[in-house]
C-alpha positions as CSV (number, residue, x, y, z in Angstrom):
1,X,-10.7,-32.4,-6.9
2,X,-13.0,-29.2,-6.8
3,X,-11.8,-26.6,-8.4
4,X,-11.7,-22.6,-7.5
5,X,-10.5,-19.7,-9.8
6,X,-9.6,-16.3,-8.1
7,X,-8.5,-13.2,-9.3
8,X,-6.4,-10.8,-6.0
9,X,-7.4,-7.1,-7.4
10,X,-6.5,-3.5,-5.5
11,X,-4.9,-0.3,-5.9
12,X,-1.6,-0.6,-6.0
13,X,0.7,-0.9,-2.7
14,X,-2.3,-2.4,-0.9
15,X,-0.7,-5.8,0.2
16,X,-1.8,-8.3,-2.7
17,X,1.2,-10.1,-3.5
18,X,2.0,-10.1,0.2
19,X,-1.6,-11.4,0.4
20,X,-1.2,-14.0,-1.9
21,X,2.4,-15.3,-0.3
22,X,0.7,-16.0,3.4
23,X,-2.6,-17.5,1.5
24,X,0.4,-20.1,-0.6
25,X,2.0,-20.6,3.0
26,X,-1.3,-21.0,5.0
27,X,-2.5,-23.7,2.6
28,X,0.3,-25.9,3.1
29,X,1.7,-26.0,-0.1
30,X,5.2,-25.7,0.7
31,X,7.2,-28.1,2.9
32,X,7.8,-26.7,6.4
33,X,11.7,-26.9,5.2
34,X,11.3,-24.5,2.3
35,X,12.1,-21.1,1.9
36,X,10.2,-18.7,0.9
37,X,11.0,-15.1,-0.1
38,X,8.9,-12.4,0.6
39,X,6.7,-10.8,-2.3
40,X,7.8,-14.0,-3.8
41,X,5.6,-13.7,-7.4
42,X,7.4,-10.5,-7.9
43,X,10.5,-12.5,-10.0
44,X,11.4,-9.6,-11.8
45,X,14.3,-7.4,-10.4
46,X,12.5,-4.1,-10.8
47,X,9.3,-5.5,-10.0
48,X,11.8,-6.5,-6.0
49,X,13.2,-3.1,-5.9
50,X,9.9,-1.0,-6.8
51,X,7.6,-3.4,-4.7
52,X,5.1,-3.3,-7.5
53,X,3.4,-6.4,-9.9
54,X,4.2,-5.4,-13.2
55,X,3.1,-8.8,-15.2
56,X,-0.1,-10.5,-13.5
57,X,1.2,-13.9,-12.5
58,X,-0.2,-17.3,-12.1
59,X,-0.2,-19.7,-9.2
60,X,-2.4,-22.2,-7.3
61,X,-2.8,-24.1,-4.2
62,X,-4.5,-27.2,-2.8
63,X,-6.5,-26.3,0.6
64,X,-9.1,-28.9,2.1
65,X,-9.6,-31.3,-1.4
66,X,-10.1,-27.9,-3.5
67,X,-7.7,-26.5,-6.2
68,X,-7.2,-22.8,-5.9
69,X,-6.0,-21.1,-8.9
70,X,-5.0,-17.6,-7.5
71,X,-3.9,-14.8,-10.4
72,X,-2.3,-11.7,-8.4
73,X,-2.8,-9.0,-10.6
74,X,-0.8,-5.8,-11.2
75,X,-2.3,-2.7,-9.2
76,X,-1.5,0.7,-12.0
77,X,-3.5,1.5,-14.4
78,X,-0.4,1.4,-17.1
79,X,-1.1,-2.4,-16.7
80,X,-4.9,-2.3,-16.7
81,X,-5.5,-4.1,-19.6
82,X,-4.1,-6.9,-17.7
83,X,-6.7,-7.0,-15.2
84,X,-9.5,-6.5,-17.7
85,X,-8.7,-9.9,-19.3
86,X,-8.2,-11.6,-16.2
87,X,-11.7,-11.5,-15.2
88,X,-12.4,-13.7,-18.1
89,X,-10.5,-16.6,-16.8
90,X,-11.7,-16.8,-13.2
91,X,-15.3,-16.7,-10.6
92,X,-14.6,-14.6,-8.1
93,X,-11.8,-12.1,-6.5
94,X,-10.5,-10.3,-3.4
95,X,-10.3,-6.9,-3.4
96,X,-8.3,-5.7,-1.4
97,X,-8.5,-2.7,0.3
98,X,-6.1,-0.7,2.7
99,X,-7.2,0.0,6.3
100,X,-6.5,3.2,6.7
101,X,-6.3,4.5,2.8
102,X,-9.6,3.5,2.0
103,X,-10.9,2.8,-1.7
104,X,-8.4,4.7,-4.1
105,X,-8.8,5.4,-8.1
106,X,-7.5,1.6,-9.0
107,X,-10.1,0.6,-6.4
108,X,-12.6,2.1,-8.6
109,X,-11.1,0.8,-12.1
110,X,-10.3,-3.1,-10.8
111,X,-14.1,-3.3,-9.4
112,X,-15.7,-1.9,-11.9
113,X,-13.5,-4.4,-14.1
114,X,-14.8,-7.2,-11.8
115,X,-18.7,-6.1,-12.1
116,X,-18.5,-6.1,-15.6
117,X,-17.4,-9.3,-16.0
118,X,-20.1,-10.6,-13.5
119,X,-17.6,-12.2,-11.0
120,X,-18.1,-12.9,-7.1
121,X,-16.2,-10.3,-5.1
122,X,-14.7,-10.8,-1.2
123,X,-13.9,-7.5,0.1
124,X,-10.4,-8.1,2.6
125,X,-9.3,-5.0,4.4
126,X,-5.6,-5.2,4.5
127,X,-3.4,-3.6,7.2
128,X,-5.9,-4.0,10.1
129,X,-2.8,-3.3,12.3
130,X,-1.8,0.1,11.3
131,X,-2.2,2.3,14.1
132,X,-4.6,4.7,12.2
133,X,-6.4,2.0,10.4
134,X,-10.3,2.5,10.0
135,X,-12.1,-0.7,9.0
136,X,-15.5,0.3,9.3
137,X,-15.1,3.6,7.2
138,X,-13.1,1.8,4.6
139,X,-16.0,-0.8,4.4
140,X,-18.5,2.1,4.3
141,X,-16.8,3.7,1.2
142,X,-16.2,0.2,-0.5
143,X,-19.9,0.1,0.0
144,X,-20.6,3.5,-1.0
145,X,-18.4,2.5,-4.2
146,X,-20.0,-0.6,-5.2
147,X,-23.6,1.2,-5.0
148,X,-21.8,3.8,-7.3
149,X,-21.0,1.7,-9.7
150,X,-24.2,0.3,-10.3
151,X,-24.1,-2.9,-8.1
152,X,-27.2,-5.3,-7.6
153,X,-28.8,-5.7,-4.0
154,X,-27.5,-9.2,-4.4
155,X,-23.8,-7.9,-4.9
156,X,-23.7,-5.2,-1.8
157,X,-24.4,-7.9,0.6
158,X,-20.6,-9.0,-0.1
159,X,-18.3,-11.1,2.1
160,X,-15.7,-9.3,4.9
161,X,-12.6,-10.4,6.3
162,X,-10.1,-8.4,8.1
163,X,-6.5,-9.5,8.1
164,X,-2.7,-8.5,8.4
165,X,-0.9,-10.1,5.5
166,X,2.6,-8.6,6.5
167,X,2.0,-10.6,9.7
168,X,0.0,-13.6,8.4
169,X,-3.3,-13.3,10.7
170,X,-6.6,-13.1,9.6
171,X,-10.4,-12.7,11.1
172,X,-13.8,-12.4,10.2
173,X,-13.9,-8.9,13.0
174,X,-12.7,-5.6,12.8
175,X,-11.3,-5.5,15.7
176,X,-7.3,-6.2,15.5
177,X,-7.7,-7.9,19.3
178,X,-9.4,-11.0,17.1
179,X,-6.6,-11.2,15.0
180,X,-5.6,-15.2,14.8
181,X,-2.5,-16.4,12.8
182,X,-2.8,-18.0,9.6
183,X,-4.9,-17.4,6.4
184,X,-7.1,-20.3,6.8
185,X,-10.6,-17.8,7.2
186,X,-9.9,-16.0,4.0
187,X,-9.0,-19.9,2.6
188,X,-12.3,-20.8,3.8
189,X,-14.2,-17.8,2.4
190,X,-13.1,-18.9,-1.1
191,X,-14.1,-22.1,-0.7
192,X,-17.7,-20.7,1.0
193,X,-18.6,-18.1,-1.2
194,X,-16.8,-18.0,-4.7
195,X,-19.0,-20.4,-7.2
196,X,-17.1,-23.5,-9.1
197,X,-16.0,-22.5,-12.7
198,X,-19.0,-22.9,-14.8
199,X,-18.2,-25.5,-18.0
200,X,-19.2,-28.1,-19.4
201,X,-16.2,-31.0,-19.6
202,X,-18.4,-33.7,-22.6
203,X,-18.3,-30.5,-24.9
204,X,-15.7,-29.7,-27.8
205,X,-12.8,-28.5,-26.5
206,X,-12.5,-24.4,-26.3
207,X,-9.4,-22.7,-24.0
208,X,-8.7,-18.9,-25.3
209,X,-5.4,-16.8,-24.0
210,X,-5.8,-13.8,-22.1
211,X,-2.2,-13.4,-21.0
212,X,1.1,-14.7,-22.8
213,X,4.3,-16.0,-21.7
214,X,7.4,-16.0,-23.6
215,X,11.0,-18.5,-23.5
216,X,13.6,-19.5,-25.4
217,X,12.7,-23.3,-25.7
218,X,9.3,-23.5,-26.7
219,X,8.1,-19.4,-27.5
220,X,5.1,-18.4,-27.1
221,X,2.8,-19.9,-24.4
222,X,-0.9,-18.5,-24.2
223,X,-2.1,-18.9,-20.7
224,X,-5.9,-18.5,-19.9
225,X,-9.1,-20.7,-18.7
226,X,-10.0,-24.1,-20.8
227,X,-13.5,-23.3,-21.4
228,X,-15.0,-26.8,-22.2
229,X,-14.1,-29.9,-23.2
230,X,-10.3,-31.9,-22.6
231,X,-6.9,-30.8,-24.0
232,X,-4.3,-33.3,-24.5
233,X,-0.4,-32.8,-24.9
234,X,1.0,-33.4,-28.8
235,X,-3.1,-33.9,-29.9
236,X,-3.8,-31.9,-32.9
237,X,-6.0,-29.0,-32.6
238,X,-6.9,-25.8,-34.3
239,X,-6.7,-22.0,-33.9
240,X,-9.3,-19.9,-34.7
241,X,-7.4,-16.6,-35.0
242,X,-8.4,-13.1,-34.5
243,X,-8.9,-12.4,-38.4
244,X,-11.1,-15.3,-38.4
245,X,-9.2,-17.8,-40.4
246,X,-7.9,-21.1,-38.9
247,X,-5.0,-22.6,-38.2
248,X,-4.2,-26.2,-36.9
249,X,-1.2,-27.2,-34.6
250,X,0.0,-29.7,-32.2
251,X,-0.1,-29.4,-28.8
252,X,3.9,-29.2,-27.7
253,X,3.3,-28.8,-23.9
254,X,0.6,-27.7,-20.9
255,X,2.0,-26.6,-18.4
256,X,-0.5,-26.6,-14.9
257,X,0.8,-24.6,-11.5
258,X,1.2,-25.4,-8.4
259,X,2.8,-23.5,-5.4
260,X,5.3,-20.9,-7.4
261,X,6.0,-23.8,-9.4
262,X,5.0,-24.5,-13.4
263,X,4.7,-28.1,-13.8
264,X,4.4,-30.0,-17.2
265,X,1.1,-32.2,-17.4
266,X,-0.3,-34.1,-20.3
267,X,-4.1,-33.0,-20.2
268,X,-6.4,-30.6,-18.6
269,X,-10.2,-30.2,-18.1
270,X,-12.8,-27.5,-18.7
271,X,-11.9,-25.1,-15.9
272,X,-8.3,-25.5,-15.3
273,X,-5.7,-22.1,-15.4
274,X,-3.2,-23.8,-17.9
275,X,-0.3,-22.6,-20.3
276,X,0.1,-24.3,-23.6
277,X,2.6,-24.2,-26.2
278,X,3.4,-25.3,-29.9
279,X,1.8,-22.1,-32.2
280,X,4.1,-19.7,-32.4
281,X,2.5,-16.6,-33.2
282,X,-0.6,-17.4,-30.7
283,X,-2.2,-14.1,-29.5
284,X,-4.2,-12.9,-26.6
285,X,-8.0,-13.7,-27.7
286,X,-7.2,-16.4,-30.2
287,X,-9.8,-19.3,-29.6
288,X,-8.1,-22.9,-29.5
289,X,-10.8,-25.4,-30.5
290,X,-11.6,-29.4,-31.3
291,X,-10.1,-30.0,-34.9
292,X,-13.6,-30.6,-35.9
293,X,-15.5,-27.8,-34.0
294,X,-14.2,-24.5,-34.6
295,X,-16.1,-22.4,-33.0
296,X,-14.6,-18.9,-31.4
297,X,-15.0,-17.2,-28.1
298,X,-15.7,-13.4,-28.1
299,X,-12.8,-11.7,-28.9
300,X,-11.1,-10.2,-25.6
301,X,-10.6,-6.2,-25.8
302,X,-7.1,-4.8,-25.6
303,X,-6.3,-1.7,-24.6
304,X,-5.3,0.6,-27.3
305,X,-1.8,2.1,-26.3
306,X,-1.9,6.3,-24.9
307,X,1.3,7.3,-25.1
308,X,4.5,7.0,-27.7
309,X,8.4,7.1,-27.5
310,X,11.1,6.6,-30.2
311,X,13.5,4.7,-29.2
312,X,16.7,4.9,-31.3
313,X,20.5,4.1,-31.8
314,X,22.8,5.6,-29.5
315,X,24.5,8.9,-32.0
316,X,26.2,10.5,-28.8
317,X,30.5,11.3,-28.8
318,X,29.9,8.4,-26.2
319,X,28.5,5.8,-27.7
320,X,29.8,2.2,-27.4
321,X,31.8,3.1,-23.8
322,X,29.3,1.9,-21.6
323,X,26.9,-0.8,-23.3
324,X,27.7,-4.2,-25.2
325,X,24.4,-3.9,-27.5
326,X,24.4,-0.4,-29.9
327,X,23.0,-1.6,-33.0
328,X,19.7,-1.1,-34.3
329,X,19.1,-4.7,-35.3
330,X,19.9,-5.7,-32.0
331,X,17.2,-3.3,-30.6
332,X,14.8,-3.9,-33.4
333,X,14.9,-7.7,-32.2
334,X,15.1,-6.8,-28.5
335,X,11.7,-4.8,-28.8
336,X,9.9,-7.2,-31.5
337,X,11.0,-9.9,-28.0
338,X,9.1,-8.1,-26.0
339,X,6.1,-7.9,-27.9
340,X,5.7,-11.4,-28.0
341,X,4.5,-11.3,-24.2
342,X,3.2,-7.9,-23.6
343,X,0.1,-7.1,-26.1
344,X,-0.2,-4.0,-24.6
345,X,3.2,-3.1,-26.7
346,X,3.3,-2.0,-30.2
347,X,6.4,-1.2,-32.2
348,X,6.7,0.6,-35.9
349,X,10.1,1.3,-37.4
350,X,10.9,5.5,-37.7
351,X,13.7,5.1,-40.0
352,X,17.1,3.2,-40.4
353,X,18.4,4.0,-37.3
354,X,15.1,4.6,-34.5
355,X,11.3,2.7,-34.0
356,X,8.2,4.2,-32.4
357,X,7.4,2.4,-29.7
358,X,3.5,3.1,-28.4
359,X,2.2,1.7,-24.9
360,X,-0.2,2.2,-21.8
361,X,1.5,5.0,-20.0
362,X,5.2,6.6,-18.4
363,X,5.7,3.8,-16.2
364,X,4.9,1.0,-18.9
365,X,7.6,2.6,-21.3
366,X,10.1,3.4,-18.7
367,X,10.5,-0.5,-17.4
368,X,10.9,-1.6,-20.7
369,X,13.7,1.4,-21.2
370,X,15.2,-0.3,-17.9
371,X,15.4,-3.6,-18.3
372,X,16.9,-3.2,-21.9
373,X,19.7,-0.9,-19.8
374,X,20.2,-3.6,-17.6
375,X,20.3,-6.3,-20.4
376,X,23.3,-4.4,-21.4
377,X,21.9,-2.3,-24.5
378,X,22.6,1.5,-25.5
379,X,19.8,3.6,-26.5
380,X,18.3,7.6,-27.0
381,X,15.1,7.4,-26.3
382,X,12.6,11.0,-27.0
383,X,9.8,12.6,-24.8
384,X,6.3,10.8,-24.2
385,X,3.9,11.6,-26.6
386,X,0.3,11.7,-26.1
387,X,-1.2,9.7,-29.3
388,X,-4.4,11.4,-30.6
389,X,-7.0,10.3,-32.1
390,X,-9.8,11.8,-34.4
391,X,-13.7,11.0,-33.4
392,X,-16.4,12.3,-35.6
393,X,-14.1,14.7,-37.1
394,X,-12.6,16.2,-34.0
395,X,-8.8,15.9,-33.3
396,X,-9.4,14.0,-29.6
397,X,-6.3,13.4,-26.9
398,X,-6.4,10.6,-23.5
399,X,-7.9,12.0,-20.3
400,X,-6.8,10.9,-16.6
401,X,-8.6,10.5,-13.6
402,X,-6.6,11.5,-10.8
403,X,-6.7,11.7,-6.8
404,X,-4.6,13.8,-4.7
405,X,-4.5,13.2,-0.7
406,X,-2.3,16.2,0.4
407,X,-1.8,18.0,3.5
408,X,-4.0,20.9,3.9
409,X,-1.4,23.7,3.7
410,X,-0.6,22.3,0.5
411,X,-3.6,22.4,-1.0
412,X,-3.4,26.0,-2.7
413,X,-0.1,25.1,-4.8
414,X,-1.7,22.0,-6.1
415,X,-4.6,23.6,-7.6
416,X,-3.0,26.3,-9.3
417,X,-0.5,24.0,-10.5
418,X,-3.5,21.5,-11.6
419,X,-5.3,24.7,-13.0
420,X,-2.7,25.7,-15.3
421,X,-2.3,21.7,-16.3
422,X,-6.2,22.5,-17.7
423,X,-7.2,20.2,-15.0
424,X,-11.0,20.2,-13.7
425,X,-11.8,19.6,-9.8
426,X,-14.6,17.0,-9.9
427,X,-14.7,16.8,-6.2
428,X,-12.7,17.7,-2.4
429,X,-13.0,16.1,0.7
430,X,-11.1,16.8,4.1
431,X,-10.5,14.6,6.8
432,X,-8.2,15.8,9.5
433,X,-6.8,18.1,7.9
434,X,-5.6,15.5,5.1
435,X,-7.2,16.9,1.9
436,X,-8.5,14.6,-1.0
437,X,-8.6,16.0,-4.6
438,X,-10.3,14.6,-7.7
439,X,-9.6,15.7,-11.0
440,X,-10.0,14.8,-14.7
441,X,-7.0,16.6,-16.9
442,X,-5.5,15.2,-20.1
443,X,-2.8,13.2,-19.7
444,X,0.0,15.6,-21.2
445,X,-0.7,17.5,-18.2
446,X,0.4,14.5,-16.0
447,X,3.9,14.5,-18.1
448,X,6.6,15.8,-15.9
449,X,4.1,16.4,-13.0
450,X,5.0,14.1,-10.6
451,X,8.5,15.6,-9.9
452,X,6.7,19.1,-9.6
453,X,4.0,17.3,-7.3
454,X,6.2,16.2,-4.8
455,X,8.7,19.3,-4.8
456,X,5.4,21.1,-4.3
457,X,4.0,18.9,-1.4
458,X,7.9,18.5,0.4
459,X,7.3,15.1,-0.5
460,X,3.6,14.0,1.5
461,X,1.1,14.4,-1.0
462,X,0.2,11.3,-3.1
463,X,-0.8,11.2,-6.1
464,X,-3.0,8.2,-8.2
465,X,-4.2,8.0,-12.0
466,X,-6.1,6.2,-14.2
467,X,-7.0,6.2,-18.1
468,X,-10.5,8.0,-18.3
469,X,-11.1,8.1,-22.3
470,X,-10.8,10.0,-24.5
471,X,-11.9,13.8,-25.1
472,X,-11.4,16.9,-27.9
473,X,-8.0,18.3,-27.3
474,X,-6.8,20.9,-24.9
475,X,-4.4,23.5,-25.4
476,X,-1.6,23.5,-27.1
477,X,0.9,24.9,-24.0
478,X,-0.1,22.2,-21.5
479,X,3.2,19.7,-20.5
480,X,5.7,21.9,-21.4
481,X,8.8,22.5,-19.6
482,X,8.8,26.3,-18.2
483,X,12.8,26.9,-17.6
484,X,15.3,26.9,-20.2
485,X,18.7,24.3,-20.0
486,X,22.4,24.6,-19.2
487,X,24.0,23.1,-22.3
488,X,27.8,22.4,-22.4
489,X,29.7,24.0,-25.6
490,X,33.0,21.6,-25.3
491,X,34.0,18.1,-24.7
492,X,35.9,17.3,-21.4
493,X,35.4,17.2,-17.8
494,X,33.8,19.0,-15.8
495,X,35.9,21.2,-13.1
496,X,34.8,22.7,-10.0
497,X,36.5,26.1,-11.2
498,X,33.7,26.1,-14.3
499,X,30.7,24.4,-12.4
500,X,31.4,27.4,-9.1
501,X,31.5,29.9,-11.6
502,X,28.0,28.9,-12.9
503,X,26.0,28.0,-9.8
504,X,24.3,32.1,-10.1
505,X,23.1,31.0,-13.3
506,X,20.7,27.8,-12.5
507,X,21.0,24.2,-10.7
508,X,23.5,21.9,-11.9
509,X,22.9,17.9,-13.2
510,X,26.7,17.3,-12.8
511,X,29.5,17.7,-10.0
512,X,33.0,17.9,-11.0
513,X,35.3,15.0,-13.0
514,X,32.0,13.9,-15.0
515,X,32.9,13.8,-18.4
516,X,30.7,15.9,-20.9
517,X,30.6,16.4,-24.4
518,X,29.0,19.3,-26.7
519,X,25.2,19.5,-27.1
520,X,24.9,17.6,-23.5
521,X,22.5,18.9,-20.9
522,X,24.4,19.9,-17.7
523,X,22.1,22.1,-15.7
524,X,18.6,23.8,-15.7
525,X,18.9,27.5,-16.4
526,X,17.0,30.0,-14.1
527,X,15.3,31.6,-17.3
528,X,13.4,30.5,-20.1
529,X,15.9,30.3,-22.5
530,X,18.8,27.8,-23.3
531,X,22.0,28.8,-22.4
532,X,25.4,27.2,-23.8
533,X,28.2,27.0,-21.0
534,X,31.8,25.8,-20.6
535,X,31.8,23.7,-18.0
536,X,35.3,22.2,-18.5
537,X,37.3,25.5,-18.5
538,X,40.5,25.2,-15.6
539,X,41.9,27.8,-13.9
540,X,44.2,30.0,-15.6
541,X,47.9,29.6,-13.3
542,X,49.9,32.3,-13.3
543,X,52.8,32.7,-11.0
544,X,51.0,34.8,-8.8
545,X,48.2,32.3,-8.4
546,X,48.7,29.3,-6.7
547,X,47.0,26.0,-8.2
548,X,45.8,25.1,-4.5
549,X,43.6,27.3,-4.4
550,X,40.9,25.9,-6.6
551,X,40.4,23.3,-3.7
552,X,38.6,26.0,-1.9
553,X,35.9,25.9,-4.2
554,X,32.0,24.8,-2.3
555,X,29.3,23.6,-4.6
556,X,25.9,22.8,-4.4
557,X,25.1,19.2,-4.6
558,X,23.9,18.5,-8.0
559,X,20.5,17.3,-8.7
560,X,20.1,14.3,-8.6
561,X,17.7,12.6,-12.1
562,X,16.7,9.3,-12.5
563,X,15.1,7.8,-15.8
564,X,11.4,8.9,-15.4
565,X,12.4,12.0,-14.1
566,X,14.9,12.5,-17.5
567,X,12.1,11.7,-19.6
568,X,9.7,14.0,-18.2
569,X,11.8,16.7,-17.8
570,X,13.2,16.7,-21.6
571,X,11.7,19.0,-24.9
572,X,10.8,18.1,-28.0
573,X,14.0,19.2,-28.8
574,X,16.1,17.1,-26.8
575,X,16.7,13.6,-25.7
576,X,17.7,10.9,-23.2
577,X,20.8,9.2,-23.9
578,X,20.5,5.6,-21.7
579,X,23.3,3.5,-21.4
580,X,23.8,0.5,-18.5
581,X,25.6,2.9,-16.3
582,X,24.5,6.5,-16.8
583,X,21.5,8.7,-18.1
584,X,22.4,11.6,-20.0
585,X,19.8,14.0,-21.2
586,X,21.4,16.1,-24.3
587,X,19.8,18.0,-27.3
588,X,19.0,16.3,-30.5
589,X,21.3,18.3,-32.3
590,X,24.6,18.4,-30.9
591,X,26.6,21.1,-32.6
592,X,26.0,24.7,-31.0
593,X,26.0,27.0,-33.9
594,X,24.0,24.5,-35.6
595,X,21.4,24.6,-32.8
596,X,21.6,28.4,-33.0
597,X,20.8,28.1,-36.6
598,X,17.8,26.0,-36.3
599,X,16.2,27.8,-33.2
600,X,16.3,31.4,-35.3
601,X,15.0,29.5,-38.0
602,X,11.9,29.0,-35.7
């Protein structure tokens, strides 16, 4: 059987995993009886809920005597790395690209990923059936962006097809009138244009990982492209490792795919997508080679983490109410687990009691925070960091590229707010009275933006990012929070009486009956200092009073935070206390005239 190995890359939201569910369903892969699920790679809850790809994932189909490996990749730029390494294990990829949004900043950062690594690109413009959909711009500015980044005559002279993946229909015409269901044109494109994987099968064996896999049975499994040669199940083979020494082992299982399936299979050939197990500790880049010819691939960059969080043991009056899991062994060996799939992850302990816990970006950290809530752990967890670096003696921090599309009465607010952020306008483009922003501003700036961003837009503008590299540091005053806090002085719960007789003062985070304790965070104060309130104090009754009266009281509904919003609203000074059924955001130290103590001290 011929064999075919694609990678699906775009911005994120543009329709790849829905893509990739109509190619498996075109090719006849599943029975007619099966069901299917829609977006059904995305296996993770959060990955359901969020309609994003967090972990690139694997699968393959048989169309016309060819194999297909198809690896849907994740679309932000937290989970770049990802696609970097990808595009050492395959021949060719779609990109694709939304009809009416056009090439976006992960556009930019997946192609360019793709041209670097030399691999045959099909451009598929998604969404063909949006009413305001553009085809021939969009393919003007993919064009416009492959000459940008440096593209060979050979390489602008690229493949088209327009299709609908929400509706399965496909066709090699802009025009959504030629619209035809099925995938089978985009199936025949990759058979047409994307080149067989080039190896030689009589050579020593050579298969390197470039993404791992993690279970309970057999641990680590390294999943990437067998460059040459045969690998057999329970033969002995060896492991040249990133240090350079060796290491043999057996060969416990391979695992090949097929449909949204993993079957077990007791060889594979040069070219084959396959998982294998039986080396525990294998790592992303590791060569596996014949016993007797140990000769290593080039080692397979991964990107350094840009941002750190402590993550510690719950110390709050509350801890133990909500979550099954409080103690820091349990995290310690919860977050060491997740390290063994996601090498964009690293981990050092703080002290006793908290670890430091670097990774690619907000949105990287902040899944990992949620799925160890949902797991059932209890954890305080402390603002981003940016982590610095020095480069020929100058203390250097992580820049962003970022694009804004915003309405044009918006557009003012934006740049003043960017302004102050010590962003830089690289370029502005209208087009019907949409405005597009570029900008490059270090990624502090970008902490606890995006809840100002939308406030500021009422909720239309969008806004994208991606790692730039790295420059000399900006000022010091960039990323921090502008308004002081409401902090409650007492333990209790929180009465409409107290929280009416403090609306004046700044927006509440709680409405009446929530229980609080001292040192908590319970509002935002209109000024730019902390403030410490009672927010549990009742009514006093006296006989001329009567106690109905208090139901008379209207409040404002509280604001509503959810965990990325917590972390990037907190201080230095304070922390988010996350537990399976509630975030709390409270100071690091609880006791008020302690506090006091410490911020004269300062």
């Amino acid at each position: 059987m011929k064999r075919r190995n694609i990678a699906i890359i775009a911005h994120v939201d543009h329709g790849k995993t829905t893509l990739v569910d109509k190619l498996l369903q075109s090719s006849g892969t599943f029975r007619d009886n099966e069901a299917i699920q829609e977006r059904a790679l995305d296996s993770n809850d959060i990955e359901r809920e969020r309609g994003i790809t967090i972990l690139a994932k694997t699968t393959a189909i048989n169309y016309k005597d060819t194999h297909i490996n198809i690896l849907d990749t994740p679309g932000h730029a937290d989970f770049g790395g990802e696609v970097e390494r990808i595009m050492n294990m395959v021949d060719g990829v779609l990109l694709v690209v939304d009809a009416y949004e056009g090439t976006m900043p992960q556009t930019r950062f997946v192609l360019k990923k793709a041209m670097e690594a030399k691999v045959k690109p099909i451009v598929i413009v998604n969404k063909i059936d949006k009413p305001a959909a553009r085809p021939k711009e969009v393919i003007d500015e993919v064009m416009d962006l492959f000459i940008e980044l440096g593209a060979d005559i050979d390489d602008l002279d690229f493949p088209v097809a327009y299709c609908s993946a929400i509706n399965g229909t496909s066709s090699y015409e802009p025009e959504v009138e030629t619209q035809e269901p099925g995938m089978e044109k985009i199936l025949d494109m990759i058979i047409k244009y994307i080149p067989e994987p080039k190896v030689e099968l009589d050579a020593p064996l050579q298969f390197q990982p470039a993404l791992l896999d993690y279970n309970d049975f057999v641990g680590r499994i390294g999943i990437g492209l067998v460059k040459r040669g045969t690998i057999k199940l329970n033969s002995m083979v060896s492991c040249v490792r990133i240090d350079g020494s060796i290491k043999q082992f057996r060969v416990a299982k391979i695992y090949g795919y097929l449909g949204l399936k993993r079957i077990e299979i007791d060889h594979a050939e040069a070219g084959d997508i396959v998982a294998i197990a039986g080396l525990p500790d294998i790592s992303v880049g590791e060569t596996v080679c014949d016993i007797n010819h140990p000769e290593a691939l080039p080692l397979l960059r991964i990107d350094e983490p840009t941002l750190q969080m402590t993550f510690g043991v719950n110390t709050s009056p509350f801890c133990g109410r909500e979550g099954k899991i409080v103690t820091a062994r349990k995290i310690e060996e919860r977050l060491i687990k997740e390290t063994e799939r996601d090498v964009s992850l690293k981990i050092t302990p703080n002290d006793s009691e908290s670890f430091i816990v670097s990774g690619r970006g907000e949105l990287h950290l902040s899944i990992l925070i949620e799925n160890m809530r949902r797991e059932g752990f209890e954890l305080q967890v402390s603002k981003p960091k940016i982590i610095e670096k020095e480069i020929d003696g100058v203390i250097c921090e992580p820049y962003e590229e970022v694009q804004i599309d915003v309405p044009e009465e918006y557009v003012g607010n934006v740049i003043e707010a960017l302004g102050n952020r010590e962003g830089t306008m690289q370029n502005m483009t209208s087009l019907e009275n949409q405005v597009k922003l570029q900008y490059l501003i270090p990624t502090r700036g970008l902490i606890g933006f995006m809840t100002e961003f939308m406030t500021m837009t009422k909720g239309y503008g969008i806004l994208n990012h991606t790692f730039s590299d790295y420059r000399p540091k900006a000022s010091n005053m960039i990323g921090t929070r502008k308004n002081g806090v409401l902090v409650s002085m007492e333990n209790g719960s929180a009465t409409a009486y107290a929280l009416g007789g403090l609306e004046d003062r700044g927006v509440m985070f709680i409405e009446p009956g929530v229980e609080v304790y001292e040192g908590m965070i319970v509002g935002e104060n209109n000024h730019e200092n902390d403030l410490a309130v009672n927010v549990v104090r009742g009514k006093n009754l006296t006989n001329t009073r009567s106690a109905g009266k208090d139901h008379t009281v209207v409040l404002k509904r509280p604001k509503q935070m959810s965990l990325e919003v917590c972390l990037d609203y907190i201080n230095d000074d304070e922390l988010v206390e996350v537990t399976p059924l509630n975030y709390r955001m409270r100071k690091a130290i609880l006791n008020t005239s302690e506090r006091k103590k410490q911020d004269s001290r300062k």
